[in-house]
C-alpha positions in Angstrom: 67.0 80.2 98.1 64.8 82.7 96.0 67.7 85.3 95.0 65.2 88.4 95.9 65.2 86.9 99.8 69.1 87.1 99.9 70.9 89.2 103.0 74.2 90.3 104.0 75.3 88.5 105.9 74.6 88.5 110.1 78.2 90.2 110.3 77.5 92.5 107.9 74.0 93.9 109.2 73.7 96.5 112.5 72.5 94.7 115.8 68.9 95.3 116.3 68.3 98.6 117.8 71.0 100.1 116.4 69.3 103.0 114.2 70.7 104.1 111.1 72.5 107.0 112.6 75.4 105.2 114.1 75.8 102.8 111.6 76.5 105.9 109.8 79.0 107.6 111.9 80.8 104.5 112.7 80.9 104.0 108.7 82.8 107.4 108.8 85.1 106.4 111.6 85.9 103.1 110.0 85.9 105.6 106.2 88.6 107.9 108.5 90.8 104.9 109.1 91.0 103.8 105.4 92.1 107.1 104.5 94.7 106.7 107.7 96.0 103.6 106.2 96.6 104.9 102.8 98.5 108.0 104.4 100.3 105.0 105.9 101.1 103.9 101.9 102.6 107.4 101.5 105.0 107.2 104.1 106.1 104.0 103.5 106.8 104.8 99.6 108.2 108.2 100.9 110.8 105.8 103.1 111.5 103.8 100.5 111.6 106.3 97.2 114.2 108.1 99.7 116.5 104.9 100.6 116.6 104.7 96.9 117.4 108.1 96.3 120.4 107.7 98.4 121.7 104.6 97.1 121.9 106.5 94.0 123.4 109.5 95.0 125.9 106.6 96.2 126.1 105.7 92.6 126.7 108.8 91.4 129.2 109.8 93.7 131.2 106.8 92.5 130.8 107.5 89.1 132.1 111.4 89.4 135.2 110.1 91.3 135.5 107.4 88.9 135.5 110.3 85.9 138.2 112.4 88.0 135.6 114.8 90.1 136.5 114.0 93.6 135.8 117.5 94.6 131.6 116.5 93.7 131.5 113.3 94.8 132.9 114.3 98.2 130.0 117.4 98.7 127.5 114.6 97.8 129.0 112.0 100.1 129.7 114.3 103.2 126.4 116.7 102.7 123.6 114.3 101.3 124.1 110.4 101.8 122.9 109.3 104.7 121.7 112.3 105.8 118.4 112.9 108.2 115.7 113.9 106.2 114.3 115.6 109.3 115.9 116.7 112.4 117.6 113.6 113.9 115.5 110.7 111.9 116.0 109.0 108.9 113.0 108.0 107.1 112.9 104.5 109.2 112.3 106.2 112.5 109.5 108.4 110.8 107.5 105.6 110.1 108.3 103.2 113.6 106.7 106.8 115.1 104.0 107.1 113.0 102.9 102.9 113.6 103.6 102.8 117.0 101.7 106.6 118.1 99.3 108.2 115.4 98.6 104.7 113.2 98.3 102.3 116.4 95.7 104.2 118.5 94.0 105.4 115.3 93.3 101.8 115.2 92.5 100.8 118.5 90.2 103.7 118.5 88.3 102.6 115.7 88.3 98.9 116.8 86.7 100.5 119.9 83.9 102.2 118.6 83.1 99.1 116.4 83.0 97.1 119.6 80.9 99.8 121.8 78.5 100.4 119.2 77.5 97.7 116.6 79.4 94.5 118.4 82.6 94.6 116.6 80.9 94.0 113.3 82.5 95.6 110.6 81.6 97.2 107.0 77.9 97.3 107.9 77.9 100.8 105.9 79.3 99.3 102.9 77.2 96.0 103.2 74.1 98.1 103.2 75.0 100.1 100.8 75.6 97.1 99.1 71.8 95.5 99.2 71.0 98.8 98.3 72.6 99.3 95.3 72.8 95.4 93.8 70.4 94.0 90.8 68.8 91.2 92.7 68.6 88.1 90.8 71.1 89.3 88.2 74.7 87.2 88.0 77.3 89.5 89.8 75.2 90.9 92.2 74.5 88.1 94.9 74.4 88.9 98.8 77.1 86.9 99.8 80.2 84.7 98.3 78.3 81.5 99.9 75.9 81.8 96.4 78.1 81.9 93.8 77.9 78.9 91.4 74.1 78.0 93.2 71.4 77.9 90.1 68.7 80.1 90.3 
């Protein structure tokens, strides 16, 4: 196949009829989620950077009683470790609340405007951006994995 004549492929292309304009805003949707899934990143490093903190305010505590300070360890142990980091949760229940409410239906939501308007097909923003923006014929730049390796 003549590199030039290379196409996404058919999961990666709009249904026909669908015009440009809701490729678009489902692009954006789909855009939205990404940035909903790296909030998602945040949280989960903000759950673990704070079990870690704890652990070592653990350490520490041991430490001062081990160098005589009781009096420190024991405002650190009874005011700090294991503490809720908002009002009633540790940062465990945080997360289960943000999966199962905000991050679940954000999803599904997304999934659903796939389905209603361009057949469940994803990335078709990307993929068109993507025959847009590649060197046809140049190494690097084919229209699908499938061509890799193929002579020209």
């Amino acid at each position: 196949m003549d590199r030039a004549d290379e196409l996404p492929l058919p999961d990666h292309t709009a249904p026909e009829g669908v015009p440009d304009a809701i490729v678009d805003a489902v692009g954006k949707v789909t855009e939205a989620l990404e940035t909903c899934e790296r909030a998602r990143g945040h949280l989960y490093s903000f759950h673990q950077l704070t079990g870690s903190a704890d652990i070592e305010l653990g350490e520490a505590a041991r430490m001062l009683r081990e160098a005589g300070r009781d009096d420190v360890a024991e405002r650190i142990e009874r005011d700090l470790i294991g503490r809720n980091v908002i009002a009633g949760r540790w940062t465990f229940q945080i997360v289960e609340d943000y999966d199962d409410g905000y991050w679940s239906l954000f999803r599904q939501v997304e999934r659903e405007v796939r389905e209603q308007l361009v057949g469940g097909r994803r990335h078709i923003f990307e993929a068109r951006m993507k025959q847009d923006e590649r060197t046809e014929g140049e190494p690097g730049h084919e229209a699908t994995p499938g061509h890799l390796g193929e002579e020209t």
